[in-house]
Structures are given as structure tokens and as C-alpha cells.
C-alpha positions in Angstrom: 25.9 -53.7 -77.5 23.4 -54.2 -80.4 21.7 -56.9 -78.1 20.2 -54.2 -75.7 18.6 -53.1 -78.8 16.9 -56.5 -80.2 13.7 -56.9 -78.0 12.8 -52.9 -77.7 12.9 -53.5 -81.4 10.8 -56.4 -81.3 8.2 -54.8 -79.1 8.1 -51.5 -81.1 7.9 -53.5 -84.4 4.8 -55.5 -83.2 3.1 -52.9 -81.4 3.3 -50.7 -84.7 2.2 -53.5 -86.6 -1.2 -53.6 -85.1 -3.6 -53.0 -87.8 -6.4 -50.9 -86.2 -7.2 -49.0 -88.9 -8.1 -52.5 -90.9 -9.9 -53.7 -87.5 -11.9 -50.8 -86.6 -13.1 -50.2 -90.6 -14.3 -53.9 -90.2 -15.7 -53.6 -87.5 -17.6 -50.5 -88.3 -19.0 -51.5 -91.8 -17.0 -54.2 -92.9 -14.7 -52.3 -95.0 -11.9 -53.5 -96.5 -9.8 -50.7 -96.5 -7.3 -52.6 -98.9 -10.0 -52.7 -101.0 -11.9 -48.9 -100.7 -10.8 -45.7 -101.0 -7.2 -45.2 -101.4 -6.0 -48.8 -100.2 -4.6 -47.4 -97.9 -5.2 -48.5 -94.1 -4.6 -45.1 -92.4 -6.8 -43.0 -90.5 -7.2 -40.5 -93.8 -8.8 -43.3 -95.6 -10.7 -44.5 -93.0 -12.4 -40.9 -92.8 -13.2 -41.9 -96.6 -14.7 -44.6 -96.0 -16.0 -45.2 -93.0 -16.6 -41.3 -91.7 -15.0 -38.8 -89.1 -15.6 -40.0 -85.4 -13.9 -43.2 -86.7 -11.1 -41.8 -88.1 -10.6 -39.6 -85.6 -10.6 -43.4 -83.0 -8.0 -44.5 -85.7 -5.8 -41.9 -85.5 -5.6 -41.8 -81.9 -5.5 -45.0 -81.6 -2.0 -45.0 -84.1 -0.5 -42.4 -82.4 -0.9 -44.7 -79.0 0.5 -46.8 -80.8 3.6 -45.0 -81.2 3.9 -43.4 -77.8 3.0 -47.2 -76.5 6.5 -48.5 -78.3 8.3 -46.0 -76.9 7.4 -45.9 -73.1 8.0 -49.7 -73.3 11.3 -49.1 -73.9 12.0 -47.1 -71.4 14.5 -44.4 -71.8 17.5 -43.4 -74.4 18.2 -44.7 -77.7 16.8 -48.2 -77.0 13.6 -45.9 -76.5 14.2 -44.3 -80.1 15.2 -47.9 -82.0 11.4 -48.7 -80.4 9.6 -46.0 -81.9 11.5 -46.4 -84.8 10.5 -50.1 -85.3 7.3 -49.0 -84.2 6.6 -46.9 -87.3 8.1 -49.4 -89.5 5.7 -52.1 -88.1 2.8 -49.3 -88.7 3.9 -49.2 -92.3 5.0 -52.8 -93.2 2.8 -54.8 -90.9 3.0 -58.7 -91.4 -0.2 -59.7 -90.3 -1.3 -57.5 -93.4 0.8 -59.2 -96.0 3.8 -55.6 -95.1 1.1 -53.4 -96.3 0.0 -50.6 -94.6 -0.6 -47.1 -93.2 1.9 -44.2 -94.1 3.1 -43.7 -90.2 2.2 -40.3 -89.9 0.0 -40.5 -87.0 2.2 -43.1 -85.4 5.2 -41.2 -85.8 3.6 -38.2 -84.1 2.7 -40.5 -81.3 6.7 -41.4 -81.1 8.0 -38.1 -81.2 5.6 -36.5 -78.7 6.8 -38.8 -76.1 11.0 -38.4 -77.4 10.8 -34.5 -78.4 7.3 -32.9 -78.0 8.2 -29.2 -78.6 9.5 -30.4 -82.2 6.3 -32.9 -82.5 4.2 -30.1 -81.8 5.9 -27.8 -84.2 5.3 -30.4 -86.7 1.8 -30.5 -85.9 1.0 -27.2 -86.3 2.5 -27.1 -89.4 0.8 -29.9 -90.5 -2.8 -28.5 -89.3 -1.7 -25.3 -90.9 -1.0 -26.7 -94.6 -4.2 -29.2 -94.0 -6.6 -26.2 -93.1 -5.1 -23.8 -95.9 -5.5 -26.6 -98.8 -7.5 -29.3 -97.9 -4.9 -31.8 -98.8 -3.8 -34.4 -96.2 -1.3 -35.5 -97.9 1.2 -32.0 -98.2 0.2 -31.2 -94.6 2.2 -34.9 -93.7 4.9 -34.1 -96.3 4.9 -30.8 -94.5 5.0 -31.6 -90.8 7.5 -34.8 -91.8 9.9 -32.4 -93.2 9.5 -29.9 -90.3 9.9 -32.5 -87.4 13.7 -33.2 -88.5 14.5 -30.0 -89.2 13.4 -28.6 -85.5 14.6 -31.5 -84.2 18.4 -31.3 -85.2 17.8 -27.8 -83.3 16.8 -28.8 -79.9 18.7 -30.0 -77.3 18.5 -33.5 -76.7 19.9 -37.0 -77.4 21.6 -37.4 -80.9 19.9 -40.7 -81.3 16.3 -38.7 -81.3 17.9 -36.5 -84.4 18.7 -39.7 -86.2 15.5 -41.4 -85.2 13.4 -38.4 -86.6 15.7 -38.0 -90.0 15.3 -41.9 -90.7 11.4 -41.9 -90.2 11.1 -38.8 -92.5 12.9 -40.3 -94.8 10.5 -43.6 -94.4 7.6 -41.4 -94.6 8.2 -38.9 -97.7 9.1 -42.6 -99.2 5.3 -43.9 -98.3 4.3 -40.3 -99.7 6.1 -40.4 -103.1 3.0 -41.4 -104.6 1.2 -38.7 -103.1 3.8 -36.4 -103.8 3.8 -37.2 -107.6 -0.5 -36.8 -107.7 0.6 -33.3 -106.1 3.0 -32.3 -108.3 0.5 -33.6 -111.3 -2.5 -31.5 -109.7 -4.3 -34.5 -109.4 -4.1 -35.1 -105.6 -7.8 -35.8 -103.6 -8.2 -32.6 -101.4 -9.9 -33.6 -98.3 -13.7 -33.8 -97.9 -13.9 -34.2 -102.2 
């Protein structure tokens, strides 16, 4: 049983893992985005340091990513244990010592292919909290704690429900730092 699960793992965990945020910021400028802005190697701190039209490749680019895992897998919860693994990889990538992005983008990329309409909700809510105030960071706290919730609502496989509630856990874990610079008012609003 658990063996049908050990290679769509595999392939999710090492297509997530691919650090194109790190590549492409090196490639545009050499940037070490370990090293700039946040640390982080995310498309948000790639727009920091590098500028929009390649932050905008990254985040694409991440959200391929996650889609990518998925369709590899096929269909069912073998398909969800990939796009899990696949946002795992995106956050604790070994070719970058298990540091990296906050899976945001990748996770979207996963979830539009298992449950768009709740991906999409997510989205929304996500641009709405970003345009309203400028802060990256709550709109992903936001639209992570939205794609669950709709999720557990829609029709569909349970393993999709599960899948979405363990990566928003992962997630608002990767945010906690965030979360705590929001709290403090000390968060960096977006373009500041």
C-alpha cells in the first residue's frame, strides 16, 4: 500500500526542491538571495532584490513547479502525497542546505491542478488582502487559511482536504515569523 506512494513522493519532493528563485536571482545579477533582502528565496524577495518581471518568472515558474509534481503523479491521492512532497521540497530543498522559499506560490500551483475553484478562492483572497495593505505576507497567511477552509467544502477526494490542511499548516509554520513582525507592526509592506 504505502509503496504506491514512495516514488510520486520522490518525484514531487525533487521537483519542488528546484531552487529557481536562487538560480534565476543569480543569474540576473548575481544575487544571493540567502544573502539579500529577507533571505528568503521566494518570488517576494526576489521582487526585492532583483525587480518585478523577475519575480513575476519566479513565481510562475514555482507554481509550475507544483502543478508539474502533481500531473506526474497522475491521479488520486498518490497525486496529492506529490504535491504535498512537492511543497515540502519547495521549502526544505537539499541542494540549498533545507532552506528555502515559504511554498506559497508552489502550493497554489498544486492546488489549482487538485481543487481549482478553492485555489482560486484562495487567490482572490490573497490579491484582495495584498492590494488593501501592501503586505505580502497576510495576503499568504490569508489565502493559506482560506484554501482549507473551502476546501473541506467542496466535493472531492478526502485526501485533497487533508493534503490542503497539512500544507497550511506547513505554510503558517514558514509564516510564524512573519506573523509575529505583523502582530509587532513591524512587517515590510510591499514596495517599502
Amino acid at each position: 500500500m504505502l509503496a504506491e506512494y514512495v516514488l510520486p513522493v520522490l518525484i514531487g519532493y525533487v521537483v519542488g526542491s528546484l531552487p529557481i528563485g536562487y538560480l534565476v536571482a543569480q543569474g540576473a545579477g548575481g544575487v544571493d538571495l540567502r544573502r539579500a533582502g529577507s533571505g528568503n528565496v521566494g518570488a517576494t524577495n526576489v521582487y526585492r532584490t532583483t525587480g518585478l518581471p523577475t519575480a513575476i518568472a519566479v513565481m510562475v515558474a514555482d507554481m509550475a513547479k507544483g502543478a508539474g509534481a502533481v500531473l506526474l503523479a497522475g491521479t488520486g491521492p498518490a497525486a496529492v502525497a506529490a504535491g504535498v512532497a512537492a511543497v515540502v521540497g519547495h521549502i526544505y530543498p537539499v541542494w540549498l542546505g533545507f532552506k528555502g522559499g515559504k511554498g506559497v506560490a508552489t502550493a497554489s500551483g498544486v492546488f489549482g491542478v487538485l481543487s481549482p475553484m478553492p485555489a482560486l478562492v484562495a487567490a482572490a483572497a490573497f490579491a484582495a488582502v495584498v492590494a488593501r495593505s501592501r503586505f505580502v505576507s497576510l495576503g499568504s497567511v490569508v489565502a493559506t487559511i482560506v484554501l482549507p477552509i473551502v476546501e473541506w467544502f467542496t466535493p472531492g477526494l478526502r485526501a485533497v482536504d487533508i493534503g490542503a490542511t497539512l500544507v497550511a499548516v506547513l505554510i503558517l509554520f514558514r509564516h510564524r515569523g512573519n506573523i509575529a513582525r505583523l502582530w509587532a507592526r513591524t512587517e515590510r509592506a510591499l514596495g517599502a
